[in-house]
Short mmCIF file of the C-alpha atoms (twelve columns), coordinates in Angstrom:
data_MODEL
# 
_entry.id   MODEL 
# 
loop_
_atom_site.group_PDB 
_atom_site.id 
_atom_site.type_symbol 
_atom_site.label_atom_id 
_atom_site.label_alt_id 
_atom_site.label_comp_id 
_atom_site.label_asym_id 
_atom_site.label_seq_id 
_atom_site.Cartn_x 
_atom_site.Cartn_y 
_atom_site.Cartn_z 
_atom_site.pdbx_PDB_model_num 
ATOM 1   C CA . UNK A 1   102.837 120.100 110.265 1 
ATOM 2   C CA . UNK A 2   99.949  119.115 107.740 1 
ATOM 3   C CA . UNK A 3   99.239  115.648 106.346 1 
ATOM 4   C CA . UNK A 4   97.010  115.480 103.304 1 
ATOM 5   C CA . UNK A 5   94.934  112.219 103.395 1 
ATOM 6   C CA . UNK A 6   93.141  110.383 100.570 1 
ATOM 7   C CA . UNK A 7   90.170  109.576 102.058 1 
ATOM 8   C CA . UNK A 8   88.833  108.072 99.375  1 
ATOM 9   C CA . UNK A 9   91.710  105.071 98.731  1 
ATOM 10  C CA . UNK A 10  91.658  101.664 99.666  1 
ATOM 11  C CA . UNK A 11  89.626  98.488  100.648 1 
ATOM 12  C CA . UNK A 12  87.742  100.284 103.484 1 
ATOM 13  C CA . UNK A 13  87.408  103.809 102.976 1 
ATOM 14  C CA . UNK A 14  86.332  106.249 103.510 1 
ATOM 15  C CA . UNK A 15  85.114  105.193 107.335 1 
ATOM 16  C CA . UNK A 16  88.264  103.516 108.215 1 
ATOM 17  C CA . UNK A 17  90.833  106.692 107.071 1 
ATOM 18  C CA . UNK A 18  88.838  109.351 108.220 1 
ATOM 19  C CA . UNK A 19  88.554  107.499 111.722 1 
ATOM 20  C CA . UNK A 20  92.594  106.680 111.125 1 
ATOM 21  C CA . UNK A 21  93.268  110.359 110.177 1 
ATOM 22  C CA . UNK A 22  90.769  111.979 113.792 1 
ATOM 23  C CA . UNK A 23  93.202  109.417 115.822 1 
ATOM 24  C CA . UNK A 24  96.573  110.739 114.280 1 
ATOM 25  C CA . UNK A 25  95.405  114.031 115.014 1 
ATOM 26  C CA . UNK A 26  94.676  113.353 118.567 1 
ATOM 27  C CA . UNK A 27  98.157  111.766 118.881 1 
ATOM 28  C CA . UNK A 28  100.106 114.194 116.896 1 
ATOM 29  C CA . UNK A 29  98.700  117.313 117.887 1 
ATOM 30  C CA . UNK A 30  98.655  117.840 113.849 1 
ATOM 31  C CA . UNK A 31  96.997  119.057 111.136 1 
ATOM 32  C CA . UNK A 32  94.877  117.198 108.721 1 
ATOM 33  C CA . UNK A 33  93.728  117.427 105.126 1 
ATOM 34  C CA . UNK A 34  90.816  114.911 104.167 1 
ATOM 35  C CA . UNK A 35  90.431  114.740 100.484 1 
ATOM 36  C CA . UNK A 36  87.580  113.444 98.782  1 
ATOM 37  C CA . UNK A 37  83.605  113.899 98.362  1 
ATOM 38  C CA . UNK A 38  82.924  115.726 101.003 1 
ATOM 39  C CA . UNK A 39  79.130  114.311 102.067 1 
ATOM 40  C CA . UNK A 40  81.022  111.137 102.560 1 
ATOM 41  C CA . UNK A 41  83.628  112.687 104.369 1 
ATOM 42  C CA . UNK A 42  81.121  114.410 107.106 1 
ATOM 43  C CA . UNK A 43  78.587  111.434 107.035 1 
ATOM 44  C CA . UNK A 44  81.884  109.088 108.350 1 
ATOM 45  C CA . UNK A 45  82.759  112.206 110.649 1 
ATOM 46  C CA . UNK A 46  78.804  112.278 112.228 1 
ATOM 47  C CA . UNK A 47  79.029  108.216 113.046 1 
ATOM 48  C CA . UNK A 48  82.210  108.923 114.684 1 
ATOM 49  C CA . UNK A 49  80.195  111.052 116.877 1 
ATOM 50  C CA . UNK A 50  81.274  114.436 115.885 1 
ATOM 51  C CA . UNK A 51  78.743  117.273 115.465 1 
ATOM 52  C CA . UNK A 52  80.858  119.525 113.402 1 
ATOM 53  C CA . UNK A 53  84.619  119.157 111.836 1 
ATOM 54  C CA . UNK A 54  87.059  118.147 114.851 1 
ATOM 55  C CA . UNK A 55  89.375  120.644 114.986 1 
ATOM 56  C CA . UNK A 56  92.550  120.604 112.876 1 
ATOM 57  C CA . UNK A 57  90.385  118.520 110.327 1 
ATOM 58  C CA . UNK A 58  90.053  120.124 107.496 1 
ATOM 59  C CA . UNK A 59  88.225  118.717 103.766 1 
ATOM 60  C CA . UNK A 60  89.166  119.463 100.354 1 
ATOM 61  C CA . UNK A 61  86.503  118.178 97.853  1 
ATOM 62  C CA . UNK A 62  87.300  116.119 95.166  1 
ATOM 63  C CA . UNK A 63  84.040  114.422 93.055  1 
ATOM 64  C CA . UNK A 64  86.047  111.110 91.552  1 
ATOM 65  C CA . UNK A 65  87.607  107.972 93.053  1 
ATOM 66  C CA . UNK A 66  90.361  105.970 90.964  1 
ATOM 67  C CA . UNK A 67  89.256  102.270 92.227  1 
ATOM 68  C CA . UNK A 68  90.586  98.907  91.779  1 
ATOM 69  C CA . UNK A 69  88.876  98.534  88.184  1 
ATOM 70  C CA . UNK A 70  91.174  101.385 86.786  1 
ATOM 71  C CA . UNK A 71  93.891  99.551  85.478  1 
ATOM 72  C CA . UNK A 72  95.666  101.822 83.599  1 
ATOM 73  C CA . UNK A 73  97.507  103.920 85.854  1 
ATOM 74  C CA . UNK A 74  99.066  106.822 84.212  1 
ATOM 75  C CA . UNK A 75  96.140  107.232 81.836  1 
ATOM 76  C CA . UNK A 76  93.772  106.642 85.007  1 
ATOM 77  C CA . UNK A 77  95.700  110.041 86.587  1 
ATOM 78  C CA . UNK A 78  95.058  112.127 83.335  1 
ATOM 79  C CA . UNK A 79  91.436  111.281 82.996  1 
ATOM 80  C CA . UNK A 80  90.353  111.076 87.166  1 
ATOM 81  C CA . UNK A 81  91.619  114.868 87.521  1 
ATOM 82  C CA . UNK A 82  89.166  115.701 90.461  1 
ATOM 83  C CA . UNK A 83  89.517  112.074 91.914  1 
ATOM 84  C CA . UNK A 84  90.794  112.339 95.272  1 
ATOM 85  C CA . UNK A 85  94.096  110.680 95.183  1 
ATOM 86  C CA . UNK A 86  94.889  113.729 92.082  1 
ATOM 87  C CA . UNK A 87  94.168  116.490 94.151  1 
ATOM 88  C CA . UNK A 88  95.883  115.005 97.606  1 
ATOM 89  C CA . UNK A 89  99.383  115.259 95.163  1 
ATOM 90  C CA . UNK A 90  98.496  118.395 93.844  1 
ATOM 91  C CA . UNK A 91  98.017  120.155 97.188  1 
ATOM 92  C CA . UNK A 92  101.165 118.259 97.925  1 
ATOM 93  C CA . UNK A 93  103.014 120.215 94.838  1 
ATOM 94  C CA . UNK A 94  101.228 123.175 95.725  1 
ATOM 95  C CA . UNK A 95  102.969 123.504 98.693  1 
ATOM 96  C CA . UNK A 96  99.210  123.217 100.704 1 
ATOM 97  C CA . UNK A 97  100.792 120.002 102.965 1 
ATOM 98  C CA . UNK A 98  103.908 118.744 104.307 1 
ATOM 99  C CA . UNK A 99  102.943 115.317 103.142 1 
ATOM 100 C CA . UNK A 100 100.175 112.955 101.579 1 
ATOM 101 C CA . UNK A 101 99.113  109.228 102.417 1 
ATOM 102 C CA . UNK A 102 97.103  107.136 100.553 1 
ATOM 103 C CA . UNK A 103 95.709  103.577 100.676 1 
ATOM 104 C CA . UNK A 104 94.631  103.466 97.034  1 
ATOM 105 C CA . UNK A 105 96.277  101.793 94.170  1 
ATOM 106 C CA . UNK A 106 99.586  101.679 94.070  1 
ATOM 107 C CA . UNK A 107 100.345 102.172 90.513  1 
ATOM 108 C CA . UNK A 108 98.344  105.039 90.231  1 
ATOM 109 C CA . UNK A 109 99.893  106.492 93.293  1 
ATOM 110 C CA . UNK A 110 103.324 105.953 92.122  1 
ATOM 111 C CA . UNK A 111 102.389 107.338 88.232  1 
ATOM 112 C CA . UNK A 112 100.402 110.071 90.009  1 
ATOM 113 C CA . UNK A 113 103.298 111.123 92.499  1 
ATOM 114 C CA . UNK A 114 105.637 110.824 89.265  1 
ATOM 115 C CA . UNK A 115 103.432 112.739 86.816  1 
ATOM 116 C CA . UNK A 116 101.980 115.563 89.482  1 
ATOM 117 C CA . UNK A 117 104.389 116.075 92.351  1 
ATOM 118 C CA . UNK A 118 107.639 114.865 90.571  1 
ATOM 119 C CA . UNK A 119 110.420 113.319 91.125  1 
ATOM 120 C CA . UNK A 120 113.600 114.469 92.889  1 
ATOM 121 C CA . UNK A 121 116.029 116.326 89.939  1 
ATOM 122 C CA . UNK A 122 118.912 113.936 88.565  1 
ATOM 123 C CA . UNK A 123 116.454 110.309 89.912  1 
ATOM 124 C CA . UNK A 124 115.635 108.240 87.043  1 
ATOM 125 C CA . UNK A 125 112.952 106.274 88.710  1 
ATOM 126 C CA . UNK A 126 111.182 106.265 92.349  1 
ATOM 127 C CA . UNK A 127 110.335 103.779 94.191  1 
ATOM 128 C CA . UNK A 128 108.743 101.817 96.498  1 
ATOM 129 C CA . UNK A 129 110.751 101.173 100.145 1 
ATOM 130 C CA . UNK A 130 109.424 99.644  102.860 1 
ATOM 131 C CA . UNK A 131 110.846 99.473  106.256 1 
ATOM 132 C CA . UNK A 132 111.368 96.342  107.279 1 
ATOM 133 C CA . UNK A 133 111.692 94.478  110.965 1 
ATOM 134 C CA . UNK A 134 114.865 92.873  111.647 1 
ATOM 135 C CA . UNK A 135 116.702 91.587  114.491 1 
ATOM 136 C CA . UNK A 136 117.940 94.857  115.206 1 
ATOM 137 C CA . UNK A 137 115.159 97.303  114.634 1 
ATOM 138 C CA . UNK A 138 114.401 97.653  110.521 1 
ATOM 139 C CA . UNK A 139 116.018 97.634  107.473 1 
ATOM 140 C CA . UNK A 140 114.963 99.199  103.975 1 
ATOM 141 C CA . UNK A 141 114.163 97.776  101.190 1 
ATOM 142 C CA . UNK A 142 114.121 98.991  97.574  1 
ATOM 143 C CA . UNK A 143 112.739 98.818  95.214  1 
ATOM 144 C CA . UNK A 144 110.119 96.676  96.384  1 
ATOM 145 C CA . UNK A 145 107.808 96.266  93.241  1 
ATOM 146 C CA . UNK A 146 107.873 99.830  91.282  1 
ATOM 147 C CA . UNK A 147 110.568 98.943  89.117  1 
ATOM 148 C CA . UNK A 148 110.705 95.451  87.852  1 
ATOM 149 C CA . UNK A 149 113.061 96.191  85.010  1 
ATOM 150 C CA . UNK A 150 116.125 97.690  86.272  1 
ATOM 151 C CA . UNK A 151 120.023 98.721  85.151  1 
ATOM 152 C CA . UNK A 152 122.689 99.173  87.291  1 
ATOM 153 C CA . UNK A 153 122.441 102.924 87.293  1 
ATOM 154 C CA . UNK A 154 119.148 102.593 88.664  1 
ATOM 155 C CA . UNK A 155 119.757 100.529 91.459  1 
ATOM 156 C CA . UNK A 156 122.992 102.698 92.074  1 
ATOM 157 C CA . UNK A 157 120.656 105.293 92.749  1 
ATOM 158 C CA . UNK A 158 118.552 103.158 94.865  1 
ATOM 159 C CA . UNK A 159 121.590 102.647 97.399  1 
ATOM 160 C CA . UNK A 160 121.758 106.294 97.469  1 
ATOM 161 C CA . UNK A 161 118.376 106.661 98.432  1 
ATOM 162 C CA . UNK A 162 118.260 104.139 101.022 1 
ATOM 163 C CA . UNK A 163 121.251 104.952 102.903 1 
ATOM 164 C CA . UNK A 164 120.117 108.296 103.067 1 
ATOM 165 C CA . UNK A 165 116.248 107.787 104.145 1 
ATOM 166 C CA . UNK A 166 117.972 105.050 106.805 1 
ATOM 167 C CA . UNK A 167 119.979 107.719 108.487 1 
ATOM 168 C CA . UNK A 168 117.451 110.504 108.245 1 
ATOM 169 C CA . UNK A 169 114.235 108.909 109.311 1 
ATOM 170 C CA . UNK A 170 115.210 105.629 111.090 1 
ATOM 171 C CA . UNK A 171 118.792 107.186 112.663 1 
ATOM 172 C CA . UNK A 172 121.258 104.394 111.833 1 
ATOM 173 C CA . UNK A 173 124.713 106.407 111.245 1 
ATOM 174 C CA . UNK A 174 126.482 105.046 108.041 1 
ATOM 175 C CA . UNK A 175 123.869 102.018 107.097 1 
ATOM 176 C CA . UNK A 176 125.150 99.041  106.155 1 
ATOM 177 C CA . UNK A 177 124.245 98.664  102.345 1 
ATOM 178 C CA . UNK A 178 123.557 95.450  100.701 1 
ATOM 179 C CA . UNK A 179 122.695 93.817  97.076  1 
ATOM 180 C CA . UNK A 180 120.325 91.138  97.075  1 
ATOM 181 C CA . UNK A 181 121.505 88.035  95.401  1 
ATOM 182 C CA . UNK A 182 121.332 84.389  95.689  1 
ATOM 183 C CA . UNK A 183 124.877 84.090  96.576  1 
ATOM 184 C CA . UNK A 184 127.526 86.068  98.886  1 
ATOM 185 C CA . UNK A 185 130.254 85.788  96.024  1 
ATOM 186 C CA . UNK A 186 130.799 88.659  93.914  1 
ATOM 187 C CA . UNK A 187 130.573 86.259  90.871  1 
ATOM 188 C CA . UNK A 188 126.861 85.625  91.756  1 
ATOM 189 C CA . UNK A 189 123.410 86.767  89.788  1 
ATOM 190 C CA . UNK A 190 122.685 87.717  86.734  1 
ATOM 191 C CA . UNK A 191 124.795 90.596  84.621  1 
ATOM 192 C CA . UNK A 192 122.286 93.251  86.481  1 
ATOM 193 C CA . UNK A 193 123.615 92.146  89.862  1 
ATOM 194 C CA . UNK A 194 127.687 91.697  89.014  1 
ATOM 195 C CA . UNK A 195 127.206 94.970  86.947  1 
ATOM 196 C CA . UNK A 196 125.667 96.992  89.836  1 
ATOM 197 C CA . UNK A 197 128.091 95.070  92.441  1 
ATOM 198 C CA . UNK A 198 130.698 96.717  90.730  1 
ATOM 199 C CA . UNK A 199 128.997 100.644 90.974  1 
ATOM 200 C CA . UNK A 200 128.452 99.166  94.512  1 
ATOM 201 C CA . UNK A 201 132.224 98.161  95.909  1 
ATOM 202 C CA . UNK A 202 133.326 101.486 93.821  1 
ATOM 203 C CA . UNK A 203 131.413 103.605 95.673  1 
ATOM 204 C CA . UNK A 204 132.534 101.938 98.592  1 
ATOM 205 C CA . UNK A 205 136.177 102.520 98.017  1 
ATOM 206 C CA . UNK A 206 135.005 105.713 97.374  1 
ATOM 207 C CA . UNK A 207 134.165 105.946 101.365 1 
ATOM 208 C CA . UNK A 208 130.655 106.928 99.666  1 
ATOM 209 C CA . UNK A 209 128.375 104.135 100.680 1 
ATOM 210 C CA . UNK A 210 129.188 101.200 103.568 1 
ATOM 211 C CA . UNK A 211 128.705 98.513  101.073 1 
ATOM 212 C CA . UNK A 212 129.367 95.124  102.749 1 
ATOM 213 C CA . UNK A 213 128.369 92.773  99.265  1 
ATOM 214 C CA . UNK A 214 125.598 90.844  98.037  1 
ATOM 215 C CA . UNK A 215 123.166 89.178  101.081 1 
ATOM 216 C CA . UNK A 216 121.048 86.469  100.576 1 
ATOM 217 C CA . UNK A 217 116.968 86.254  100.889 1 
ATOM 218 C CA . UNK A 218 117.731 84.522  104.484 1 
ATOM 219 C CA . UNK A 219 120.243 87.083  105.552 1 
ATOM 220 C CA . UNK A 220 117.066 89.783  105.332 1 
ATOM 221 C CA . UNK A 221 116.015 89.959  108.743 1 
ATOM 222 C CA . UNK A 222 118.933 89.108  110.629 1 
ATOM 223 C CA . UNK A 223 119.539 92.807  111.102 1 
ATOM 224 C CA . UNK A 224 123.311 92.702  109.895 1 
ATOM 225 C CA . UNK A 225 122.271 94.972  106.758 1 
ATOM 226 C CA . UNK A 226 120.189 98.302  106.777 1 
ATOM 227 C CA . UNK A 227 119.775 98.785  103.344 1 
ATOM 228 C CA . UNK A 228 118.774 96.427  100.816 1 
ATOM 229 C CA . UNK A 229 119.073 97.067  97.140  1 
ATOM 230 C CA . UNK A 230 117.053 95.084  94.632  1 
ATOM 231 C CA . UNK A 231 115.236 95.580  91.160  1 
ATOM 232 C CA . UNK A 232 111.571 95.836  91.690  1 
ATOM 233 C CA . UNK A 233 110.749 92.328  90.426  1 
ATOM 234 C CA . UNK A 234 113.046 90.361  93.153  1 
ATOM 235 C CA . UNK A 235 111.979 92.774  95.796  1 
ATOM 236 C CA . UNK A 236 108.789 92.111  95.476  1 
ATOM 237 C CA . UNK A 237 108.654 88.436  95.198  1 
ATOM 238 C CA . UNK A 238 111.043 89.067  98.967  1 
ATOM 239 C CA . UNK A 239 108.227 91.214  100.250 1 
ATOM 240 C CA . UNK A 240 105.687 88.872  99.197  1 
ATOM 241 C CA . UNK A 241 107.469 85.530  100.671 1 
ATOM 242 C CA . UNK A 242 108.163 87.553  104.162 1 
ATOM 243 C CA . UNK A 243 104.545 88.914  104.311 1 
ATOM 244 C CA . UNK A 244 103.318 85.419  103.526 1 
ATOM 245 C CA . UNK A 245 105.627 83.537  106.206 1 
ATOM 246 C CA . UNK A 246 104.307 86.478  108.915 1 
ATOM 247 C CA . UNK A 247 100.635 85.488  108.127 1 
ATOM 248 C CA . UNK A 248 102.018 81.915  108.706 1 
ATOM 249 C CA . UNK A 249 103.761 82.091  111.663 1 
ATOM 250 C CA . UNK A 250 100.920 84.233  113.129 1 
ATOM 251 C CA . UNK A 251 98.106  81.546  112.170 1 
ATOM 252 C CA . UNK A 252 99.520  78.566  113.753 1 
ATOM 253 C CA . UNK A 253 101.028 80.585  116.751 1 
ATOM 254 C CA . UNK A 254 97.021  80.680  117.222 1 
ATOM 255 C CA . UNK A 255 96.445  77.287  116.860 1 
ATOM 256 C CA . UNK A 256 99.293  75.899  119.226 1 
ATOM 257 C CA . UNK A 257 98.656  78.632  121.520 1 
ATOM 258 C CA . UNK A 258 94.717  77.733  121.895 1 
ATOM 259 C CA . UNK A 259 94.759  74.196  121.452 1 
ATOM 260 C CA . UNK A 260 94.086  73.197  125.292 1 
ATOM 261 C CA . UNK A 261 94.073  73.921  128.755 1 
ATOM 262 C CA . UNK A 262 97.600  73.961  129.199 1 
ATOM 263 C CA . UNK A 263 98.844  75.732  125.634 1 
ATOM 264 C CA . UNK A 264 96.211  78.721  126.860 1 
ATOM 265 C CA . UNK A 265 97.794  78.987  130.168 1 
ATOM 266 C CA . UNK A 266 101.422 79.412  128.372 1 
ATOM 267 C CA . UNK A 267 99.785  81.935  126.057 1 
ATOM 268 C CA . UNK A 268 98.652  83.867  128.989 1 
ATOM 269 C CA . UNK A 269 102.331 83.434  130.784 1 
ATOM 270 C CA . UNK A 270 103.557 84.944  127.525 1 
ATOM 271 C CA . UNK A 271 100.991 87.500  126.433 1 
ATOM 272 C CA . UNK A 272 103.763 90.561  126.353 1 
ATOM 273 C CA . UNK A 273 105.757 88.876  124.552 1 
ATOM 274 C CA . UNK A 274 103.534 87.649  121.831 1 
ATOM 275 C CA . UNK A 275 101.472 91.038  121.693 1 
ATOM 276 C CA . UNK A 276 105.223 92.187  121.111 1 
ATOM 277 C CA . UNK A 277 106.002 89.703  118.515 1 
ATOM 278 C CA . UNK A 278 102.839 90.402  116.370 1 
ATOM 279 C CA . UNK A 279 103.462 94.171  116.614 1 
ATOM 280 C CA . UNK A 280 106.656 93.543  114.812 1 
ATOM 281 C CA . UNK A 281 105.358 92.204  112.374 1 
ATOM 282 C CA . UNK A 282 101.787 93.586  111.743 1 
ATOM 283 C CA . UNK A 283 101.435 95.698  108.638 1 
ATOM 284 C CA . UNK A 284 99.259  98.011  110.430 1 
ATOM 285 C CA . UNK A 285 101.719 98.903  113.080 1 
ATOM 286 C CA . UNK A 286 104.567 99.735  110.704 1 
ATOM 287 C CA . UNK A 287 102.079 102.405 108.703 1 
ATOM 288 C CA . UNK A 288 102.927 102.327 104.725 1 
ATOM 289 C CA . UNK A 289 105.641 102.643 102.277 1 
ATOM 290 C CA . UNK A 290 107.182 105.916 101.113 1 
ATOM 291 C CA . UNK A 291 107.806 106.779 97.744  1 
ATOM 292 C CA . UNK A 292 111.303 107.672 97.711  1 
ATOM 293 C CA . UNK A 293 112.877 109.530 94.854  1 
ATOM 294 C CA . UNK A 294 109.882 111.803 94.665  1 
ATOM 295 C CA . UNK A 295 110.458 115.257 95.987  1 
ATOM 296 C CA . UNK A 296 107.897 115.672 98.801  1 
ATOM 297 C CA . UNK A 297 106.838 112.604 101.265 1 
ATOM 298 C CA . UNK A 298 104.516 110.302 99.968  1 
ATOM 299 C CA . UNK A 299 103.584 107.277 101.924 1 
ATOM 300 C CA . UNK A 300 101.590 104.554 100.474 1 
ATOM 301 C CA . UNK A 301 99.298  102.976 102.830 1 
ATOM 302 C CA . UNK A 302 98.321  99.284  102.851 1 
ATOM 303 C CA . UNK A 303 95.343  98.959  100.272 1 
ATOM 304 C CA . UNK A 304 93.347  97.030  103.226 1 
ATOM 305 C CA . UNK A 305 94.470  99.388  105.718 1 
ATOM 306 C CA . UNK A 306 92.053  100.004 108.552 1 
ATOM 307 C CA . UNK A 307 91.708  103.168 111.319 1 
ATOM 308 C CA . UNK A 308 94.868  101.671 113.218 1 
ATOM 309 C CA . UNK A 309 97.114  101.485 109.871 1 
ATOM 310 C CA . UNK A 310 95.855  104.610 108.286 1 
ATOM 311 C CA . UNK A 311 97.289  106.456 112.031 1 
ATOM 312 C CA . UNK A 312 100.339 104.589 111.573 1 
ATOM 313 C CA . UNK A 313 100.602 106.058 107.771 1 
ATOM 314 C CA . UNK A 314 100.333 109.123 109.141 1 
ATOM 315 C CA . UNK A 315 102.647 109.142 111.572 1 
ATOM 316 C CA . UNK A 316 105.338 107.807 109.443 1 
ATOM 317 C CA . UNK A 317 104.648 110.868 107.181 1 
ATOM 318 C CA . UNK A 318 104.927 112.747 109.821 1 
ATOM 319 C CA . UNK A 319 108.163 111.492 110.886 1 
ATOM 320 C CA . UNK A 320 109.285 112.010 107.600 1 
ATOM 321 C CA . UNK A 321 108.260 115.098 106.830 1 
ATOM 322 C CA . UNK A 322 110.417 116.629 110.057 1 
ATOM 323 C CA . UNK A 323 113.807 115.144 108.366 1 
ATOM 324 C CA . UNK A 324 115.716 116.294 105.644 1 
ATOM 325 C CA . UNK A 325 115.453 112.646 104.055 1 
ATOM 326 C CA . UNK A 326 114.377 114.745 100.458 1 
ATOM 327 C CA . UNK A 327 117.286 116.972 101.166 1 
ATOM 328 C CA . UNK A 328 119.626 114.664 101.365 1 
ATOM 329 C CA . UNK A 329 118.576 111.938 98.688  1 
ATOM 330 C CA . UNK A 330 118.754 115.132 96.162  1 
ATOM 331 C CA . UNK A 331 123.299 116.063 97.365  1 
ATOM 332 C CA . UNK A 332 123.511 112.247 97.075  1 
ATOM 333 C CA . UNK A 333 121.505 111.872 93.277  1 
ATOM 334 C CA . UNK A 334 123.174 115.581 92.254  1 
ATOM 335 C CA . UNK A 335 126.804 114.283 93.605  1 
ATOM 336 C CA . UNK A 336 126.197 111.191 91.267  1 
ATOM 337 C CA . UNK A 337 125.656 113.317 88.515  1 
ATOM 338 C CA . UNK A 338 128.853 115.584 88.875  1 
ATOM 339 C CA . UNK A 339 131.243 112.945 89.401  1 
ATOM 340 C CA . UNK A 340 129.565 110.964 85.936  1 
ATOM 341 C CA . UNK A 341 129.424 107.529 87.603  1 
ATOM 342 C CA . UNK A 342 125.735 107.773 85.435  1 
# 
C-alpha cells in the first residue's frame, strides 16, 4: 500500500505532516509519498532526527502551495499546476498511490479531486462524509458542506454512497439510512426533503436501501442510524453545532474537573474514562473526511491538523484503500442509472 501526502497543506505544515506521515509509516508498515518542495521536506525530515530519507519515505517535488488566500478554488487548481496538493491527485490518477491525504483547503481539494482524479461514472456530485461518533460506534454523514444546493437525485445518490462506504470501511451489515429533517413525519421539511423522502421509502420497498425515515438533529448521535443524508448546507451547520458542543463539553469538563482538591482527585479516579471520552470525540483521533463519489480515496485532513491527526488521516486512507468502498459506490450509482430512478 502507498499513501500520497500533501505535505504542503494546512495550518502547520509542512513539520507537523511530514512528522504525521514518518509515524504512520512506523505503524503501518507502509509506504509513503511526501509531496511538496522538497528542501522543506528534508529540512523537517533532519529536525526529526533523520540523516537521510527513512525508509519507505519517498518525495515528489512540487514548487507551489495553494494557501488560505486562494479563494477561488477551481481556478486556483488550473493556475497552481506544480502546487503540491495538484500533483498529490495526479499521482493519485496516475495510478502512482493507492490514496492521497491532504490538510489544505477544502474547496480546492474537492474541485481538484473533481477536476484531476474524477469522479466515480454515473455521480453527479462528491462529497464530503465524515464519520461520526455515536452511541454505538459512528455514523456517516453526507454531504457535510460540499454541496449546499442540492435535488433529490443528488441526495439519492448520497444514500447510495453512504450505505455503501458504512458497510465497506466501518463493517455495519445493511446500515440503517436516514434523512435529516426537523421532524420524524414524512410531511416534514422543505419540498427537497418530502421529494427525496419519497426516492428514499421507494428504494426501501425496493429492499435497496434500509431506510428507517427522516431523524432529527438530536437523534444524530444516539447511534440508532448509520447513515445520514443531508444537502451540504444543513450538514454543515450539524457538523458545525456538534464540533462546537465537543469543544464545550471538553472546556468545562476541565474546569469542574480542576477546580479543587477534591474535583482533581475524581478526575484522577476517572482518568480512563475521560482519556476515553475525549478520544471519541477529538478530531485528531478520528483522522479526516473522505471524498466520496470520487473514484480513488481521498481523505481530507483537518486544516489545523497536527503529527497525531495527519497519522490518523493516513490510516483512514489506508483502511480505505484495502476495501472495495469505490467498487461498490460505482454497482450502486450504475444500478441507479439502469433502473432510471435519475
Amino acid at each position: 500500500m502507498k499513501i500520497i501526502v500533501d505535505a504542503m497543506g494546512g495550518d502547520n505544515a509542512p513539520m507537523e505532516v511530514v512528522k504525521g506521515a514518518i509515524d504512520a509509516v512506523e505503524q503501518l508498515k507502509t509506504d509513503i509519498i511526501l509531496v511538496g518542495r522538497g528542501e522543506d521536506i528534508l529540512r523537517c525530515i533532519g529536525k526529526l532526527g533523520y540523516d537521510t530519507l527513512p525508509d519507505h519515505v519517498e518525495i515528489a517535488n512540487a514548487s507551489e502551495v495553494i494557501s488560505a488566500d486562494d479563494m477561488q478554488a477551481a481556478s486556483v487548481m488550473r493556475s497552481k499546476r506544480d502546487s503540491s496538493m495538484s500533483v498529490a491527485l495526479t499521482l493519485l490518477k496516475d495510478g502512482a498511490g493507492d490514496a492521497a491525504v491532504s490538510a489544505g483547503s477544502t474547496g480546492a481539494l474537492l474541485s481538484g479531486a473533481t477536476l484531476i482524479t474524477k469522479r466515480i461514472k454515473g455521480v453527479r456530485r462528491a462529497v464530503l462524509a465524515p464519520v461520526l461518533p455515536s452511541q454505538k460506534g459512528g455514523c456517516v454523514l453526507l454531504d457535510a458542506g460540499a454541496n449546499s444546493e442540492c435535488t433529490s437525485e443528488y441526495l439519492l445518490q448520497f444514500a447510495y454512497m453512504g450505505a455503501r462506504y458504512a458497510e465497506e470501511v466501518l463493517h455495519i451489515q445493511n446500515p440503517k439510512v436516514g434523512l435529516l429533517n426537523i421532524g420524524a413525519e414524512s410531511s416534514k421539511g422543505t419540498q427537497l426533503q418530502k421529494d427525496t423522502y419519497t426516492l428514499l421509502e421507494r428504494e426501501s420497498e425496493e429492499n435497496r436501501l434500509n431506510f428507517i425515515g427522516n431523524v432529527e438533529g438530536r437523534d444524530i448521535l444516539n447511534g440508532d442510524v448509520d447513515v445520514i443524508v443531508s444537502d451540504g448546507y444543513s450538514g454543515n451547520i450539524a457538523l458545525k453545532s456538534m464540533e462546537g458542543m465537543a469543544v464545550y463539553i471538553t472546556d468545562n469538563l476541565k474546569k469542574m474537573f480542576y477546580k479543587n482538591f477534591k474535583t482533581k482527585l475524581g478526575a484522577l479516579l476517572l482518568k480512563s474514562e475521560i482519556e476515553g471520552f475525549k478520544k471519541r470525540i477529538d478530531y485528531s483521533e478520528v483522522g479526516g473526511t473522505m471524498l466520496l463519489g470520487i473514484s480513488k480515496v481521498v481523505i481530507k485532513a483537518h486544516g489545523s491538523s497536527n503529527a497525531r491527526a495527519i497519522t490518523s488521516a493516513i490510516k483512514q486512507a489506508y483502511d480505505a484503500a484495502g476495501t472495495h468502498a469505490i467498487a461498490k459506490i460505482a454497482e450502486s450509482i450504475a444500478d441507479i442509472k439502469i433502473n432510471e430512478k435519475i
